[in-house]
RODO-2510 file (C-alpha; in nm, 4 decimals, decimal comma):
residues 291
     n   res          X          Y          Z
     1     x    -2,0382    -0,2718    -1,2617
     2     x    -1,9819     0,0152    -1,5210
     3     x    -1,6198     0,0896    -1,7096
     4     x    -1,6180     0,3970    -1,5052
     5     x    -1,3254     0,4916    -1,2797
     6     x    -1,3860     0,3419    -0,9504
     7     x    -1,1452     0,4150    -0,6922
     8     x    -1,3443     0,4098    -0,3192
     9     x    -1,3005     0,3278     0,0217
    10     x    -1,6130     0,3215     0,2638
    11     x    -1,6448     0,2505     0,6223
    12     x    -1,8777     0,0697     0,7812
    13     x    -2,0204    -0,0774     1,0669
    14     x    -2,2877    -0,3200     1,2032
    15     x    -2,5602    -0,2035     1,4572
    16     x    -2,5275    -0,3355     1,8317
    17     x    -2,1975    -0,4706     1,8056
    18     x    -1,8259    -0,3940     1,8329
    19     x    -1,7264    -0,4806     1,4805
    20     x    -1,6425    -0,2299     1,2133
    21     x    -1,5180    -0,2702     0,8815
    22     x    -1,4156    -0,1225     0,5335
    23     x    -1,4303    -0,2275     0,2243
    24     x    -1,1784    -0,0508    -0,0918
    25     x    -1,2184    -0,0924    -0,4676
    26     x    -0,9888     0,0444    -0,7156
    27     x    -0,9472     0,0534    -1,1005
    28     x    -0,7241     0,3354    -1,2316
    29     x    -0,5377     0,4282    -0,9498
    30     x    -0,4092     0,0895    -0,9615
    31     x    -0,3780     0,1352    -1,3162
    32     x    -0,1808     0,4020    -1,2980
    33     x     0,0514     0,2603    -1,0475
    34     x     0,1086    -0,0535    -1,2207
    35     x     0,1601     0,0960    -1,5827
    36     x     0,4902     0,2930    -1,4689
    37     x     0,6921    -0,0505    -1,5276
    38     x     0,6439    -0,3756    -1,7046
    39     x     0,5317    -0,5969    -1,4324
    40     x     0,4709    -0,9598    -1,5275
    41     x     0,1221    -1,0140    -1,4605
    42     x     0,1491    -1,2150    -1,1224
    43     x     0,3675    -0,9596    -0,9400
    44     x     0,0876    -0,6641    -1,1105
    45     x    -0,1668    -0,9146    -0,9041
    46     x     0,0839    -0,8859    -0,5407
    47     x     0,1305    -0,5401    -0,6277
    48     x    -0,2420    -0,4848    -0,6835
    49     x    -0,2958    -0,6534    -0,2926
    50     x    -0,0781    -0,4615    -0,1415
    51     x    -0,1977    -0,1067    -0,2963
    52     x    -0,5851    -0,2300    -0,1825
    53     x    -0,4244    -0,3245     0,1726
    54     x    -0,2242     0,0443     0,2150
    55     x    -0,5919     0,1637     0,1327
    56     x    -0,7369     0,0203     0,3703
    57     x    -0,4911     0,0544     0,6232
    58     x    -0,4770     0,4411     0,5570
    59     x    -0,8446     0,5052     0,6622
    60     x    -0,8074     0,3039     0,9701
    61     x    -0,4573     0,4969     1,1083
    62     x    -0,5539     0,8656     1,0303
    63     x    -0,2032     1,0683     1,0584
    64     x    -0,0910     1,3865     0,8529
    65     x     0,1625     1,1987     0,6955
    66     x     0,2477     0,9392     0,5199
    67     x     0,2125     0,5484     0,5962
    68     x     0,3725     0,2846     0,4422
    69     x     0,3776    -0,1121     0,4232
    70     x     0,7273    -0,2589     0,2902
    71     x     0,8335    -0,5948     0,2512
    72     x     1,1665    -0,6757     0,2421
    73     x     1,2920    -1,0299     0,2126
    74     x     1,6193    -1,2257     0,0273
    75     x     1,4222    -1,4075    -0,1952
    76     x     1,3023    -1,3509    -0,5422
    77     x     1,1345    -1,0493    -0,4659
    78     x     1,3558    -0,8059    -0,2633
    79     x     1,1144    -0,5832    -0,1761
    80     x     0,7517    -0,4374    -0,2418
    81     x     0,6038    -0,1203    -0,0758
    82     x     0,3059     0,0706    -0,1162
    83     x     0,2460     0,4084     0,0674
    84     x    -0,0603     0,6965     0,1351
    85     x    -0,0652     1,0312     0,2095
    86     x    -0,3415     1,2094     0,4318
    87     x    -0,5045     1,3561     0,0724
    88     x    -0,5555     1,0130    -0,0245
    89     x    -0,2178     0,9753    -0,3262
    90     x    -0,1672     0,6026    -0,3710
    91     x     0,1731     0,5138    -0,5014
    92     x     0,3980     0,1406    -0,5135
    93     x     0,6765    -0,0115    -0,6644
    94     x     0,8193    -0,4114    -0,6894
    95     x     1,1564    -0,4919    -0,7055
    96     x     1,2640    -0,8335    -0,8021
    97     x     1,5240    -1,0408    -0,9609
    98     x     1,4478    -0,9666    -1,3279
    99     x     1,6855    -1,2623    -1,4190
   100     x     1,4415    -1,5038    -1,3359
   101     x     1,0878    -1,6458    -1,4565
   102     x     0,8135    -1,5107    -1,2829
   103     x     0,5927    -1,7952    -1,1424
   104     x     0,2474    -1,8043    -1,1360
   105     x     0,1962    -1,8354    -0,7729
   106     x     0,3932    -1,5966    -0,5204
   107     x     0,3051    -1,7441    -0,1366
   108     x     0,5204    -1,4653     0,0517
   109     x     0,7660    -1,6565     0,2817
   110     x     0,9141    -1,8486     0,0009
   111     x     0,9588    -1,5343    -0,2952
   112     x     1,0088    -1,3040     0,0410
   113     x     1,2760    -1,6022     0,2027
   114     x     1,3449    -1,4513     0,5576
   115     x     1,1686    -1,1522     0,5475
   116     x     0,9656    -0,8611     0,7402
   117     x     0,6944    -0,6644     0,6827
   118     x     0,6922    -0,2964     0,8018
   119     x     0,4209    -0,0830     0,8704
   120     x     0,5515     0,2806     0,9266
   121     x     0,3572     0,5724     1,0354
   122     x     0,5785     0,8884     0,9162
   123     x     0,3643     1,2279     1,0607
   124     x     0,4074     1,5697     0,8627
   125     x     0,4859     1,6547     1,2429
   126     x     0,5730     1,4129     1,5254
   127     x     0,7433     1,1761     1,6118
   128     x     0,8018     0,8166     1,3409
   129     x     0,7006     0,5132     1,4410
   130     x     0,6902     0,1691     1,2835
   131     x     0,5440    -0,1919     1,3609
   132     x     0,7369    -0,4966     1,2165
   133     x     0,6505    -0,8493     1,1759
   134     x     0,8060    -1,1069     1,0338
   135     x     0,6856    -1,2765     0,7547
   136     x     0,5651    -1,6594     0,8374
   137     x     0,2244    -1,6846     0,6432
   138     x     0,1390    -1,7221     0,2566
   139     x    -0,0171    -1,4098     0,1650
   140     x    -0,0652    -1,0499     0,2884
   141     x    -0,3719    -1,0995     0,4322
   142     x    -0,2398    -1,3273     0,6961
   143     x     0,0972    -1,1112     0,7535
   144     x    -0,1710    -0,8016     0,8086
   145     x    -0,4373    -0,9944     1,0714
   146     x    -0,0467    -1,0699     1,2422
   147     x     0,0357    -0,7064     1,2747
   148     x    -0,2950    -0,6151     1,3852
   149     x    -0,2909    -0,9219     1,6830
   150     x     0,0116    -0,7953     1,7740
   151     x     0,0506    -0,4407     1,7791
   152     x    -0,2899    -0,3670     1,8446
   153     x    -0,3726    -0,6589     2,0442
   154     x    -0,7450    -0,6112     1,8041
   155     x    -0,8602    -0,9191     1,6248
   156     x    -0,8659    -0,8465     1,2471
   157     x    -0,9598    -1,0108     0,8865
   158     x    -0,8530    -0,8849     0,5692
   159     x    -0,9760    -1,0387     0,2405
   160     x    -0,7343    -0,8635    -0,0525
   161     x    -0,7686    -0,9471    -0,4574
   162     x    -0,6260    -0,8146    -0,7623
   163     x    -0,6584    -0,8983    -1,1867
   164     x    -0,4260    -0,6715    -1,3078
   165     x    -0,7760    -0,4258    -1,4220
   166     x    -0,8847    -0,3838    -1,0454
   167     x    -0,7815    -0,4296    -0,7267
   168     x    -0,9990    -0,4466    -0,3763
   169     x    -0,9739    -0,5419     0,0010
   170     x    -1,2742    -0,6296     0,2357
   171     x    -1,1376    -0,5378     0,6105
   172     x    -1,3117    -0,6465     0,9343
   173     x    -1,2210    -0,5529     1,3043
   174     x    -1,3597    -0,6484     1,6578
   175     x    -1,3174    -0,3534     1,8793
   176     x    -1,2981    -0,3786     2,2882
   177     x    -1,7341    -0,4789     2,3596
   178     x    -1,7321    -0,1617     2,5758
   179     x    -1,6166     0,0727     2,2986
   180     x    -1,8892    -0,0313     2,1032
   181     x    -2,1529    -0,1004     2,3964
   182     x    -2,2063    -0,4200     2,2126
   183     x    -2,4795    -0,6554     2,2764
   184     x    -2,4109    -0,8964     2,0288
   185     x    -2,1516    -1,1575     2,1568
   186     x    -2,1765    -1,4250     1,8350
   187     x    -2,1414    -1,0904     1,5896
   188     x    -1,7631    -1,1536     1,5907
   189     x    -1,7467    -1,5133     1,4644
   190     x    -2,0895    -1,4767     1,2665
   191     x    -1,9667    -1,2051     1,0651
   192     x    -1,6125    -1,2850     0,9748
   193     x    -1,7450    -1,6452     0,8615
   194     x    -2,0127    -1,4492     0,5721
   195     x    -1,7284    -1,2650     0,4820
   196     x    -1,5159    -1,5197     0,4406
   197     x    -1,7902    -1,6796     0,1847
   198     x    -1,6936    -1,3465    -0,0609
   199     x    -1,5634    -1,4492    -0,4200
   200     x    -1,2850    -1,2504    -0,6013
   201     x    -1,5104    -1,1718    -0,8561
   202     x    -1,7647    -1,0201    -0,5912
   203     x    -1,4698    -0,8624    -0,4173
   204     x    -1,3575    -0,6894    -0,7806
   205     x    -1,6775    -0,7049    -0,9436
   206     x    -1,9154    -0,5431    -0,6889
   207     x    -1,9964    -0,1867    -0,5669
   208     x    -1,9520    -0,1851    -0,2028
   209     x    -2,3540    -0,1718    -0,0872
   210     x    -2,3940    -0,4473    -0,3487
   211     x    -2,1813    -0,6259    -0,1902
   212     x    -2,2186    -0,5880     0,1764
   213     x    -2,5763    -0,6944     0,0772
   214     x    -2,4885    -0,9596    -0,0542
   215     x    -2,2763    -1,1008     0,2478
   216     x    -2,4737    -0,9336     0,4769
   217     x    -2,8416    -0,8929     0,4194
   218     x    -2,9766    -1,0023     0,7277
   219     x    -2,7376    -0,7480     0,9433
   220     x    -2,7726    -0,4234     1,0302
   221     x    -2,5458    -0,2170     0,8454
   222     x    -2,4789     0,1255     0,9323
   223     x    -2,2554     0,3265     0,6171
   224     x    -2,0703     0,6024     0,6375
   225     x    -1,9292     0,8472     0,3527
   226     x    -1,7393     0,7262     0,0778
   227     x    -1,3895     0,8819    -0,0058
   228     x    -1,1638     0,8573    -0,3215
   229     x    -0,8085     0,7658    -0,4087
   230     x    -0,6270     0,8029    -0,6677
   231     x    -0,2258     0,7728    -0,8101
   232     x     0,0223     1,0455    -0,6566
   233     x     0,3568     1,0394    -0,6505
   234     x     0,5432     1,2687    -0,3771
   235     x     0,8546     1,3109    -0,5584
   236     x     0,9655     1,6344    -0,6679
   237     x     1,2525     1,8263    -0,8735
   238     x     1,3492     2,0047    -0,4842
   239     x     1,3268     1,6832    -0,3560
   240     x     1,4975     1,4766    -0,5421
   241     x     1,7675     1,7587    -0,5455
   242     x     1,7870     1,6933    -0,1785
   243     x     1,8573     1,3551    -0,2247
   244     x     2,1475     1,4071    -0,4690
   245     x     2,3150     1,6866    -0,2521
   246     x     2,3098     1,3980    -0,0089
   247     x     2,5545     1,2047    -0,1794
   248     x     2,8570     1,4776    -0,1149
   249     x     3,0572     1,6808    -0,3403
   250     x     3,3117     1,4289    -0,4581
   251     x     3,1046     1,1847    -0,5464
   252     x     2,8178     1,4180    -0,7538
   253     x     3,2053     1,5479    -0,9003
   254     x     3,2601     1,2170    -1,0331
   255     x     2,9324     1,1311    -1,1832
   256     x     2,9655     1,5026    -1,3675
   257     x     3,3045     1,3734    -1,5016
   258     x     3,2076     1,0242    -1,5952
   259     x     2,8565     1,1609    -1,7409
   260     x     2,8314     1,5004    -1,7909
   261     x     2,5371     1,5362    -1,5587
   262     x     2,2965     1,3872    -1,2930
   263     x     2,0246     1,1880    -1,3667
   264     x     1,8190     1,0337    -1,1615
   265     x     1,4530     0,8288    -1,2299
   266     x     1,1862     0,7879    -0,9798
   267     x     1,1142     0,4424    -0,9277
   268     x     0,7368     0,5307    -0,8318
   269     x     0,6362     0,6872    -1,1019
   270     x     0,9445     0,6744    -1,3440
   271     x     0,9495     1,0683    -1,3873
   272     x     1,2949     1,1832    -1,4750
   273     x     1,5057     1,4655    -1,3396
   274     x     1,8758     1,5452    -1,4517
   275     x     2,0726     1,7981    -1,2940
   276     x     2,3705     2,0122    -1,4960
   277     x     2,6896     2,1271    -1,3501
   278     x     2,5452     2,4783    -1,3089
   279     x     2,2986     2,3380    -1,1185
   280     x     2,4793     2,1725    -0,8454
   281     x     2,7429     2,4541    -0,8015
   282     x     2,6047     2,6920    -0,6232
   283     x     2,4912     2,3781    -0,3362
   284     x     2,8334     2,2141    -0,3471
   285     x     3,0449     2,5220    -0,4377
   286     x     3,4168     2,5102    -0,6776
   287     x     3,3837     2,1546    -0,5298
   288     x     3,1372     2,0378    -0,7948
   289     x     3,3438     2,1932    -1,1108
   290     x     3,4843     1,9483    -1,3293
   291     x     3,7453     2,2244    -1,5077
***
């Protein structure tokens, strides 16, 4: 594969039977996430799965909105959430306890002790809605194929990697045989064991045909068109404005007092925004003045 900026998800399915799949690949939007704070390289690698797996997932649930997976727990990580919008901006953030060494391996029950995962489904218009499960297996992969089993009642497999250059997810999915007027009863079982044959150097390394030849040469393949992601962060100066009219006059008051002004970082992308007196007064009235 060439140095250029790869950052792809494709669709596709398999002739005569009810399976579908897609397979993501990603290089700068991951990048670009990642490089907004100093992430030891193993939580870059969980950070990397997750933004492949919110890829995925985003092509599969089609809203006009936003979905998100977040994973909260009371371990050393406290939480880790990636999220999509409908044109495709990839954005994530870890949070851990920065007091501690970061080990090498990061099986998700233990660094996530007690924990959930949540996948929410936030429309531009309608109504929220979000699937939780808790978090029993290893890695993401198996927390995913749990939400799938038991939300959608759909078998799934998700294969996930990351290096800290690329990240990429291999997704597979039987659909009800009548959907897919399949003829094929083995396809299910046949093709989730080639796929589970794929390398993390074939998952990272290899364009998608390239690879679905490679697992899958003696299958008919059917492809549909490729789409591209990249990094975007929703936040905003209104927005974040929003958030700091939230926190009532008295208490924006005493930050002015204590330090002279507002500030506030996002934790996505790190962009800054600070906020003067005069800028809060008209919102919060005489209540804001601090003379």
């Amino acid at each position: 594969m060439n140095n250029l900026p790869i950052n792809e998800i494709q669709r596709f399915s398999f002739d005569n039977t009810n399976v579908r799949g897609e397979r993501v690949l990603l290089n700068d939007a991951y990048q670009e996430i990642i490089k907004r704070k100093e992430y030891p390289l193993p939580l870059e690698k969980l950070l990397g799965e997750f933004v492949a797996a919110i890829a995925l997932l985003r092509d599969i649930i089609k809203i006009d909105g936003v979905l998100s997976i977040q994973a909260k727990g009371n371990g050393f990580l406290s939480t880790l959430m990636t999220e999509c919008d409908e044109f495709q901006n990839l954005r994530g953030i870890v949070q851990w306890d920065e007091t501690q060494d970061v080990p090498e391996e990061l099986p998700l029950k233990e660094v996530l002790a007690g924990g959930y995962l949540a996948i929410t489904i936030q429309p531009r218009n309608g109504q929220r809605y979000q699937g939780i499960v808790e978090i029993i297996g290893d890695t993401l992969s198996e927390c995913l194929e749990q939400y799938f089993l038991q939300s959608e009642q759909l078998p799934s497999r998700v294969w996930l990697a990351a290096n800290g250059s690329q990240c990429g997810g291999l997704f597979l999915q039987r659909l009800p045989a009548e959907q897919a007027q399949s003829t094929d009863e083995d396809a299910w079982e046949r093709l989730t064991h080639l796929a589970s044959t794929v390398k993390e150097e074939e998952l990272l390394g290899l364009e998608t045909i390239d690879l679905l030849h490679r697992l899958y040469h003696e299958e008919e393949v059917r492809m549909y068109e490729m789409k591209t992601m990249q990094f975007g962060c929703s936040c905003s100066r209104e927005r974040t404005f929003g958030a700091v009219m939230s926190l009532g006059a008295e208490e924006v008051r005493e930050i002015l007092i204590e330090q002279g002004c507002v500030k506030v970082d996002c934790q996505f992308c790190a962009e800054k925004y600070e906020f003067v007196e005069a800028d809060l007064i008209a919102a919060l009235g005489d209540q804001a003045q601090t003379h």
